[in-house]
C-alpha positions in Angstrom: -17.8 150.1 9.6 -16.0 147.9 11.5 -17.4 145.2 14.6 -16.0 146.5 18.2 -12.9 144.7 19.2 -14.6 144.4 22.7 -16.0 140.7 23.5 -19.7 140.5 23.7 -20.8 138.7 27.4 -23.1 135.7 26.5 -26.2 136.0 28.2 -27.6 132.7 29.9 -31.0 132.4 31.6 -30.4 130.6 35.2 -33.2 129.3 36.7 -34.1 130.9 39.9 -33.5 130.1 43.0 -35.6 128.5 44.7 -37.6 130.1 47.7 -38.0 128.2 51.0 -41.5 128.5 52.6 -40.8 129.9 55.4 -42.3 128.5 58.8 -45.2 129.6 60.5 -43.4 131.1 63.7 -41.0 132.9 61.1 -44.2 134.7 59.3 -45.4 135.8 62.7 -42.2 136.6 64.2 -42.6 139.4 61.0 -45.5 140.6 60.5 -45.0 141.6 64.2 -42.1 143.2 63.2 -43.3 145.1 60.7 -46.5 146.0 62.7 -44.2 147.8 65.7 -42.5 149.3 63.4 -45.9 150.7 61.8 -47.2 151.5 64.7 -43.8 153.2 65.8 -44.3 154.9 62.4 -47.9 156.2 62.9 -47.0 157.4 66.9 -44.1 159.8 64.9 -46.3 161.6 62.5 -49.6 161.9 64.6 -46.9 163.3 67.1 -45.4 165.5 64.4 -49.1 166.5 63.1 -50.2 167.7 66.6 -47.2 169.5 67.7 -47.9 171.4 63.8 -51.8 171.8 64.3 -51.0 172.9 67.7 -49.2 175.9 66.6 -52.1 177.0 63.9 -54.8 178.9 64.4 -58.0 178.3 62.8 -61.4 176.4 62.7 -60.2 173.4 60.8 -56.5 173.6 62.4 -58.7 173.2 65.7 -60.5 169.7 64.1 -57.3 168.7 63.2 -55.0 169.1 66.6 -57.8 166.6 67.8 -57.9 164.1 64.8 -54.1 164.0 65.6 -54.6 163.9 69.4 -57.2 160.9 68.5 -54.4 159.3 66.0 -51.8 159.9 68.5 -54.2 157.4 71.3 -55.0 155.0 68.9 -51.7 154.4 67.2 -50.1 154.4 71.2 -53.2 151.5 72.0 -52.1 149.7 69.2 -48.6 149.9 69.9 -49.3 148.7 73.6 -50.9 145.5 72.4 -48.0 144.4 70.1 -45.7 143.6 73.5 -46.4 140.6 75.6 -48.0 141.4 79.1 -45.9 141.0 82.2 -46.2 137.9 84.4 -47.2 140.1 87.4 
């Protein structure tokens, strides 16, 4: 058999970059991010599960239209105390 006439890449090992801490007011200015975002998240599908639930009928469609409902109030508080009061 005969070797392919193709070049073979060389393969070198670069070490990796490396990662900047980032500053405090960075790392909060994210996980805030990320925590509207969850919260915008959770409002969505406890939205989408009562509007479903809401349509069933049933004894345990009934317990969960209001687990949703209560999901639906607590993901809403939640979201309400991510954004910064008004100066009134």
């Amino acid at each position: 058999m005969t070797k392919s006439a193709l070049p073979q890449a060389e393969t070198t090992t670069a070490a990796p970059a490396p990662v900047e801490s980032a500053s405090p007011v960075a790392l909060k200015r994210e996980r805030l991010r990320r925590d509207r975002a969850l919260a915008k998240n959770g409002m969505v599908l406890s939205m989408g599960a009562l509007v479903l639930t809401g349509a069933l009928h049933g004894h345990g469609a009934r317990k969960a239209h209001v687990a949703a409902g209560v999901a639906l109030m607590g993901f809403a508080y939640w979201h309400h105390t991510l954004y910064p009061t008004s100066g009134r």
